[in-house]
C-alpha positions in Angstrom: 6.5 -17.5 -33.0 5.7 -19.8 -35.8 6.4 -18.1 -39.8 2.4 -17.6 -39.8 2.5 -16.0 -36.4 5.1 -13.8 -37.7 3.3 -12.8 -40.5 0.3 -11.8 -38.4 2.6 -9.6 -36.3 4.8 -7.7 -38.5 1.0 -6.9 -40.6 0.0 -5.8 -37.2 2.7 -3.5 -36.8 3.2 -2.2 -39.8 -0.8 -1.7 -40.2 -0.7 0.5 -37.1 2.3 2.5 -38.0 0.6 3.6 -41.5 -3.0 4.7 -39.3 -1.0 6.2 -36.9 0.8 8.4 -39.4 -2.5 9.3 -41.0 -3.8 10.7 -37.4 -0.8 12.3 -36.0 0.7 14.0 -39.0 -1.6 17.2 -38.6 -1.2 17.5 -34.7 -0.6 20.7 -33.2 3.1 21.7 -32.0 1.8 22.1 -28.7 0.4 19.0 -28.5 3.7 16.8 -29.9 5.5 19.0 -27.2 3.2 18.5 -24.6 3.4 14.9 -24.8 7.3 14.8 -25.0 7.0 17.2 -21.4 4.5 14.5 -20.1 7.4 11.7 -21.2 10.5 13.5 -19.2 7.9 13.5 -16.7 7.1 10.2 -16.5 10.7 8.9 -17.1 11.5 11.0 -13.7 8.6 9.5 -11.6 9.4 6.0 -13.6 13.0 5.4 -12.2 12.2 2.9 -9.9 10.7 0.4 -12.7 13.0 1.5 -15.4 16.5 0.5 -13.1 14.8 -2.5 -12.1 13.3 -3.7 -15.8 17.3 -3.1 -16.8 19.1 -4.4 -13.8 17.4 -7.6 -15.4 18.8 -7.0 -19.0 22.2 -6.6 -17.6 22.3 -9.5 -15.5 21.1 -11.9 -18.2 24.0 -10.0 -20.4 26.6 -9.9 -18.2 29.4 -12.5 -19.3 27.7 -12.8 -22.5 28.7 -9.6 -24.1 31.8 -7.1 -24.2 32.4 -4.8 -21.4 32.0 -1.9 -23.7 28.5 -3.4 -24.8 27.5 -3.5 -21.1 28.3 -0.4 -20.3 26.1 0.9 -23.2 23.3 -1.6 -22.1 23.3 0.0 -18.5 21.1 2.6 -17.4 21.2 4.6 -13.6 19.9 7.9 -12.3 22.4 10.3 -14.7 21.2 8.0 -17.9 17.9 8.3 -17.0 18.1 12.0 -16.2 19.5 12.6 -19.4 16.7 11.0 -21.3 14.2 13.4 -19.3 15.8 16.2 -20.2 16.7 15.2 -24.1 13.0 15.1 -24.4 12.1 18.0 -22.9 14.9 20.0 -24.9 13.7 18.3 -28.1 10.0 19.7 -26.8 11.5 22.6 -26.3 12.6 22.9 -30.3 11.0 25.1 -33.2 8.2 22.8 -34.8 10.1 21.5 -38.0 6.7 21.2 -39.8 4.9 23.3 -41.6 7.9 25.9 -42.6 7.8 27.6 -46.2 11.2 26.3 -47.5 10.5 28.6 -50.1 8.1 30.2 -51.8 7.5 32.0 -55.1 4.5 33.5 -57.5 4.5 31.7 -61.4 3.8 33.5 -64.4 0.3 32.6 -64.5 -0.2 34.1 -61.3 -0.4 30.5 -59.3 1.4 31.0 -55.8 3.9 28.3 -55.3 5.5 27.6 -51.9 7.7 24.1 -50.5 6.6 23.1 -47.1 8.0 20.9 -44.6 6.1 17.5 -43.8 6.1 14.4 -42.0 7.8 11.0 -43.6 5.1 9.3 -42.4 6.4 6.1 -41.0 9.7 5.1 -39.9 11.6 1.6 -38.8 13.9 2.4 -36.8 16.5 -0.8 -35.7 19.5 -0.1 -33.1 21.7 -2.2 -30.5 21.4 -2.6 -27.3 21.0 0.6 -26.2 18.0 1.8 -24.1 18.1 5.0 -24.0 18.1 5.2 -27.9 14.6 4.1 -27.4 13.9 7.3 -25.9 15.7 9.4 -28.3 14.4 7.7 -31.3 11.0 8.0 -30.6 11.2 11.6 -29.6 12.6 12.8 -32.6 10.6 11.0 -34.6 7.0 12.0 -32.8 8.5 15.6 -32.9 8.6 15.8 -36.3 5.1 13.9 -37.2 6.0 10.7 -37.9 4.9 6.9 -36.2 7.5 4.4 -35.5 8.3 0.8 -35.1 11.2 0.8 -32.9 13.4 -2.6 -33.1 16.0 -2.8 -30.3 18.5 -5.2 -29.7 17.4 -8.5 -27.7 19.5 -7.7 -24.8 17.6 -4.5 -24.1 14.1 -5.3 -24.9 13.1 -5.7 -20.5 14.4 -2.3 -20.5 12.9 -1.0 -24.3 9.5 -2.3 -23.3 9.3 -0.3 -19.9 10.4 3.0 -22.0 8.4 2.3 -24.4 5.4 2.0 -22.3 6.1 5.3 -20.6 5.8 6.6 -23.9 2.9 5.2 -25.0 0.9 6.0 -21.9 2.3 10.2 -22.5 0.7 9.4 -25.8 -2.9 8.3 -24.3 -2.8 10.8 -21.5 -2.7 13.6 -24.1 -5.1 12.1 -26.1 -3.3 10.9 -29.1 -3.3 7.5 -30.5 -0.9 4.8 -29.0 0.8 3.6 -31.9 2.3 6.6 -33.0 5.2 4.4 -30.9 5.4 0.9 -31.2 7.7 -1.6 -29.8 8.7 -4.9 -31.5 8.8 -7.5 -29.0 10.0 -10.6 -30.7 13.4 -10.9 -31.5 13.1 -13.0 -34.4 15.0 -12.1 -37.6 12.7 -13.2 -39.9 10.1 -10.5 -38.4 12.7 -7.8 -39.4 12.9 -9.2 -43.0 8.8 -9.3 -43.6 9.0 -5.4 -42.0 11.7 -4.7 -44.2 9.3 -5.7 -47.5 6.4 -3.7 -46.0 7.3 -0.2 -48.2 3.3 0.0 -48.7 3.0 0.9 -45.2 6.5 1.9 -43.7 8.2 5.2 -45.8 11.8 4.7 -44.2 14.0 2.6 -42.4 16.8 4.0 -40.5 19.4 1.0 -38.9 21.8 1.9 -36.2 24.6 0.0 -35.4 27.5 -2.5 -36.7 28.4 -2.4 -40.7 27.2 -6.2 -41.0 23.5 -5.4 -39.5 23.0 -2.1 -42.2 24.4 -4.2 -44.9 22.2 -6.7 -43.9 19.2 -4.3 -43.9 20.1 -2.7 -47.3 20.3 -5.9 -49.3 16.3 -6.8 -47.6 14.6 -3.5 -47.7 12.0 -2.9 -50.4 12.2 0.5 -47.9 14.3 3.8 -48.6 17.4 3.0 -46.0 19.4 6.0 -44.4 23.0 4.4 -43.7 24.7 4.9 -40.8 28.3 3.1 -41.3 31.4 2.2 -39.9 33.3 5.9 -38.8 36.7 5.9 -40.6 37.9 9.2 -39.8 40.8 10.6 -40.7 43.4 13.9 -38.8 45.6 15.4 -41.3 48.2 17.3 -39.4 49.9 19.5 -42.3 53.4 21.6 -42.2 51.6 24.4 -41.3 50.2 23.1 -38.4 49.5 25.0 -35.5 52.1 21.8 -32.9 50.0 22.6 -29.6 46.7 22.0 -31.3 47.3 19.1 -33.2 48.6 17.6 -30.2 45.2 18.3 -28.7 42.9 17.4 -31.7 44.8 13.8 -32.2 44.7 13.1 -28.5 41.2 14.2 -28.0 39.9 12.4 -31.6 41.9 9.4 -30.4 41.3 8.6 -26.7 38.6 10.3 -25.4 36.1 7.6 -26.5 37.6 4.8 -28.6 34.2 2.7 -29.4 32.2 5.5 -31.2 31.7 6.4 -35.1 33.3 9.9 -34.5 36.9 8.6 -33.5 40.1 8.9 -35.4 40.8 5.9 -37.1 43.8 7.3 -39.0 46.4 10.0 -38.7 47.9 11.7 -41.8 51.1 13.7 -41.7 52.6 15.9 -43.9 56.4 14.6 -44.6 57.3 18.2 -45.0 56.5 18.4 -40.9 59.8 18.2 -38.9 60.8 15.1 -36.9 60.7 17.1 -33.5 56.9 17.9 -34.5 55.9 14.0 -35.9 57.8 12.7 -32.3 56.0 14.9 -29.9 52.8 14.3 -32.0 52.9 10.5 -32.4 54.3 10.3 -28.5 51.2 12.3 -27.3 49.3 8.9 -28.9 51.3 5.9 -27.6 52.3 7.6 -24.1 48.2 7.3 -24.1 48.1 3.2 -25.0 47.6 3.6 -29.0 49.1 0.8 -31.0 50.4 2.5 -34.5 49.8 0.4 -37.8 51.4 2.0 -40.7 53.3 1.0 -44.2 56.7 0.9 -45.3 57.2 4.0 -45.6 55.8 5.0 -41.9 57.5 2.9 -40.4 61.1 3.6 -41.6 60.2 7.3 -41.0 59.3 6.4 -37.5 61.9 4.3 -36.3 63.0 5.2 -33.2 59.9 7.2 -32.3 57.5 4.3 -31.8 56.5 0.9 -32.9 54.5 0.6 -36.3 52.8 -2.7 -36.7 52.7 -3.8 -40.6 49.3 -2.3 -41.9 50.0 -5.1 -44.6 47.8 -4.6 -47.9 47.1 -0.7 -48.6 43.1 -2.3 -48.3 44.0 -2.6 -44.6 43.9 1.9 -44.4 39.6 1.1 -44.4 40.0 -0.4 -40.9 37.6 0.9 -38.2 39.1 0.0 -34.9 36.4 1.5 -31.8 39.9 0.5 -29.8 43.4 2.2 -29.0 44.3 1.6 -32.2 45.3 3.8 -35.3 46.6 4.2 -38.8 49.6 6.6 -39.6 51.0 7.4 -43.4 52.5 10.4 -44.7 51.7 11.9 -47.4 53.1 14.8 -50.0 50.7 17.7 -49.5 46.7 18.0 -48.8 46.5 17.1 -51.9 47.5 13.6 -51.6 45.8 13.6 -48.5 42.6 14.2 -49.8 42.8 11.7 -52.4 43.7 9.3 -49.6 40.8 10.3 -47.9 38.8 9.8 -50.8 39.6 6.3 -51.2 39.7 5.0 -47.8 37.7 6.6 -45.3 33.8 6.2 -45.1 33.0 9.6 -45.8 31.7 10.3 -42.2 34.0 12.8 -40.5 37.0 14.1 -41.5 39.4 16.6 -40.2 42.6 19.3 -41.1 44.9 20.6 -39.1 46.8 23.9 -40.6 46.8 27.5 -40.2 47.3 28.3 -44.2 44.2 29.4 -45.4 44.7 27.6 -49.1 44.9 24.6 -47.5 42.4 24.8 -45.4 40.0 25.7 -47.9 41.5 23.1 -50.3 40.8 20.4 -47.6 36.8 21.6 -47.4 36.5 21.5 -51.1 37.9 18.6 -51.9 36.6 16.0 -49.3 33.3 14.5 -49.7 32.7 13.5 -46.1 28.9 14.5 -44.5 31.6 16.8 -41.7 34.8 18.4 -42.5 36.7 19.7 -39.6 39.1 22.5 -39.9 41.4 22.7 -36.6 38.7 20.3 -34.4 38.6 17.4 -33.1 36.6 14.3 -35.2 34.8 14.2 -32.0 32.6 17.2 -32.3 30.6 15.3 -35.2 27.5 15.1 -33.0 23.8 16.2 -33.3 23.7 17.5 -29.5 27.1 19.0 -30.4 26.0 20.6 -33.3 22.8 22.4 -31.5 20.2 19.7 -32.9 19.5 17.8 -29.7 19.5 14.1 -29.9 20.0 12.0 -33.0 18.7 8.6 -34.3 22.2 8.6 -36.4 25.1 9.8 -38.5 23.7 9.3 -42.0 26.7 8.6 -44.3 24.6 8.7 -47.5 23.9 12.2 -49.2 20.2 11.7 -50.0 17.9 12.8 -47.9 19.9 12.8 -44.7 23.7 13.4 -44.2 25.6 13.6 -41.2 24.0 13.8 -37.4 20.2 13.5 -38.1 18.0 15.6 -35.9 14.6 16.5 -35.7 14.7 18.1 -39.3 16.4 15.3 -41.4 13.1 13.3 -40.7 11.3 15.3 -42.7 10.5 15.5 -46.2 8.4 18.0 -47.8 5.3 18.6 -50.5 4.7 21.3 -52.6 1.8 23.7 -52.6 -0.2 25.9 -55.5 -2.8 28.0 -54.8 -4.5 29.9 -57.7 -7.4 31.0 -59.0 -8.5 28.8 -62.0 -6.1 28.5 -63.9 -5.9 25.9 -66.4 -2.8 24.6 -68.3 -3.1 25.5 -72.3 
């Protein structure tokens, strides 16, 4: 498309989202959930032409991108059954809208109350990864609002199939179409005009590397919910509990390497004994994770493992998504907070003691959207934490922090009922 082509699209699509909003924000419950029913539905009876619309996206990828990519790209019957039932448990949820957050009676007499409503429009942008198509637009239909979903190019045989299965559980139930919209060209110039539209879209919400939200944030005329890098940090303390810290730094660690919610960095306590840091830091590199620590860690593990130069101090903000960690020792929890503070990216964070005061020091004093006490980084997940699927892991604090679910994509209005009364 030509720059006046892609003008006349992206008015197109943001037009639609902001009528769309208009019609379905007062829908019934039933009726959002009866469409999301008719969606898991459809996906099930769909598999056929959703394995086939991907088998073409991966072919085209494969060689192009990482193995880790591809595997994220891929769907097959257990991905697809998975989508099916995300949707129906997300029908399945208490309507968000409409609740009385609170309520109150003024002086005057004027009944007051704070109720939950639809955003109104969203832009949602992610990678490669189909299913996310699925998961975006459920939670966002589920809680009132229309979006413009933007997937990566590599996906868009398999986004446009999913999104037409939406679309037509839309139509069949008698609501309007573009309640869910697909872009379908993969120009970036398209994103940058949607990105200016902030008289028709209310928020944009960008999944995936730090360069794309970065990206998005220094565009958007738009509200943007952040979702970036996951520098999470263990601190194992001297009161450590030595059977779960094992655990918690293996399971943080290794059990997924490429996600938001993995350790990046280990803390310990110098007042831990040696026995203790060498059965800890063995559990790690018996398991293929390369150590990267300063001076300091490195002379205090010689002879345990290898510790790769971190170089500058700067080099403790490193995100790997690979067996790969950060180690430093620190004083107390108190140091390790403040390290915390200055390094990591405020996602998820994590403390491994069995004294109380530092437990509770640890959960006042770090400003990350989780805090773990003796758990593993890992459990920093909206389907972990009961809320079904989620279009992210907000790491700012307004509106959204942490795993966004169905309820972080509302806002909410107030409400006065009285009985003419007049303001003197």
């Amino acid at each position: 498309m030509n720059t006046v082509e892609l003008e006349k699209y992206s008015d197109l699509l943001a037009n639609n989202a902001r009528k769309a909003s208009k019609k379905i924000r007062t829908l019934s419950a039933e009726t959002r959930s009866k469409v999301l029913a008719r969606v898991a539905e459809l996906l099930r009876a769909s598999k056929p032409e959703i394995l086939a619309a991907n088998q073409m996206d991966v072919d085209a990828a494969r060689g192009k991108i990482s193995d880790s990519m591809l595997d994220r790209l891929t769907l097959n019957d257990a991905r697809i059954e998975a989508m099916a039932k995300g949707a129906e448990e997300i029908a399945a949820f208490a309507d968000p809208l409409n609740k009385e957050l609170e309520r109150r009676t003024l002086k005057n007499g004027i009944d007051i109350r704070r109720v939950a409503v639809p955003i109104g429009s969203v832009f949602f942008i992610f990678e490669s990864r189909p299913n996310v198509t699925i998961d975006g637009a459920c939670l966002c239909f589920k809680a009132g609002n229309a979006v413009i979903l933007r997937g990566g190019k590599e996906s868009l045989n398999s986004a446009k199939c999913l999104a037409e299965i939406f679309r037509k559980a839309l139509t069949e139930n008698g609501v309007e179409a573009d309640a869910v919209q697909l872009v379908t060209e993969s120009s970036h110039d398209l994103v940058g005009m949607l990105l200016q539209r902030n008289d028709c879209i209310d928020l944009v919400i960008p999944r995936g590397g730090e360069r794309l939200i970065r990206a998005v944030v220094d565009q958007s005329k738009i509200p943007v919910i952040k979702h970036f890098n996951g520098i999470c940090h263990v601190y194992v303390d001297k009161s450590a509990d030595i059977q779960k810290a094992e655990n918690i730094l293996i399971n943080a660690k290794t059990q997924r390497t490429g996600v938001c919610n993995a350790m990046e960095c280990v803390l310990f306590d110098k007042a831990l004994p040696t026995d203790s840091v060498a059965r800890l830091v063995n559990a790690l590199t018996s398991r293929g994770v390369e150590l990267f620590g300063n001076a300091d860690a490195q002379k205090r593990l010689a002879g345990i493992a290898n510790v790769t130069d971190i170089g500058d101090e700067a080099n403790y903000h490193t995100e790997y998504l690979a067996l790969k960690a950060s180690v430093k020792f620190v004083e107390n929890v108190e140091e390790a907070a403040d390290h915390i503070e200055k390094y990591s990216s405020r996602h998820t964070e994590a403390v491994v003691a069995e004294e109380a005061s530092v437990q509770d020091y640890f959960v006042a004093n770090v400003d990350s959207s989780s805090v773990m006490v003796n758990a593993s980084t890992r459990f920093a997940d909206g389907g972990e934490y009961g809320l079904g699927a989620e279009v992210g892991i907000s790491t700012d604090k307004l509106h959204a922090r942490g795993p966004m679910g169905v309820e972080s994509l509302c806002t909410y209005k107030w409400v006065l009922r009285g009985e003419g009364q007049v303001r003197g």
